[in-house]
C-alpha positions as CSV (number, residue, x, y, z in Angstrom):
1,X,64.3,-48.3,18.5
2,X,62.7,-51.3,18.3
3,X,59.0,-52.3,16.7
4,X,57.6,-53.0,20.0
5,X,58.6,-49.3,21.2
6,X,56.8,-46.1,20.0
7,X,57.3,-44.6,16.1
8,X,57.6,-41.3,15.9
9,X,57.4,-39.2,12.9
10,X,60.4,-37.8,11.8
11,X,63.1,-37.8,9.5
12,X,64.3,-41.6,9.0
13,X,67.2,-43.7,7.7
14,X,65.9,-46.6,6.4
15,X,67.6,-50.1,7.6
16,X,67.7,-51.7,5.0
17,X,68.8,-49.0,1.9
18,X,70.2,-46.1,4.5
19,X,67.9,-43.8,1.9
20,X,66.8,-40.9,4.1
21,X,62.7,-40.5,4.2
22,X,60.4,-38.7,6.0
23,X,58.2,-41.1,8.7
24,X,54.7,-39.7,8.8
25,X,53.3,-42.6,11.2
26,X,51.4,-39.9,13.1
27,X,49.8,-38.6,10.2
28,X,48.6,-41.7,8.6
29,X,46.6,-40.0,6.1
30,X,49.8,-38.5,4.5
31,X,51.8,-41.5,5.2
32,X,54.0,-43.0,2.5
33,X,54.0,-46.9,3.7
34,X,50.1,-46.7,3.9
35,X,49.9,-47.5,0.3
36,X,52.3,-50.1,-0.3
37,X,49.9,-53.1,0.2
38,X,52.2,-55.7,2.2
39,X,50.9,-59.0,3.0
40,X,50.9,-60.0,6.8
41,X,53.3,-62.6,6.7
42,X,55.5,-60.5,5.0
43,X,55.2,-58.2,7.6
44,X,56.2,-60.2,10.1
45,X,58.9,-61.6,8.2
46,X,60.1,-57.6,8.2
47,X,59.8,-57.4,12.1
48,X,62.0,-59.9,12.6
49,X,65.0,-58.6,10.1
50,X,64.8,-54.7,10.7
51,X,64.0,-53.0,14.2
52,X,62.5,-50.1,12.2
53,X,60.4,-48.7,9.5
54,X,61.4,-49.2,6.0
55,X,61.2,-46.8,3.6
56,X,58.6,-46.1,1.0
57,X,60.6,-47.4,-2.1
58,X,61.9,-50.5,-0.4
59,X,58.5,-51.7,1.0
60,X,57.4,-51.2,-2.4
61,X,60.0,-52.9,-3.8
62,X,59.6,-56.1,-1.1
63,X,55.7,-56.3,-1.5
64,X,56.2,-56.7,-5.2
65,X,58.6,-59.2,-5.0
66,X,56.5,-61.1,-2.5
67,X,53.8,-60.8,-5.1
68,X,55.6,-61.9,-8.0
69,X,56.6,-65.1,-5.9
70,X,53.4,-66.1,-5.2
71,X,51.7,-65.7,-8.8
């Protein structure tokens, strides 16, 4: 899968920790990443290293890094 093909929800390795998570991309009410506040460059930057979604912890642990960075 790649990020310019469909997500589907589903149960999910994550690239970049192997953790397992559940993807709720078509639900995005009750979706984990929603709330992890990423900044768009970072984003990018994320698109070009990983051809999938990251999990919840990890994209937590990135934004805060990137946040930490920049203050």
């Amino acid at each position: 899968m790649t990020w310019n093909q469909p997500i589907t929800q589903g149960s999910k390795a994550c690239p970049r920790c192997h953790a397992d998570f559940e993807c709720k991309v078509d639900d995005l009410r009750n979706c984990d990443c929603v709330a992890v506040k990423v900044s768009l460059p970072v984003l990018k930057s994320l698109q070009g290293q990983y051809e999938d979604c990251l999990c919840p912890n990890c994209l937590r642990e990135i934004a805060s890094s990137a946040a930490s960075s920049t203050a």
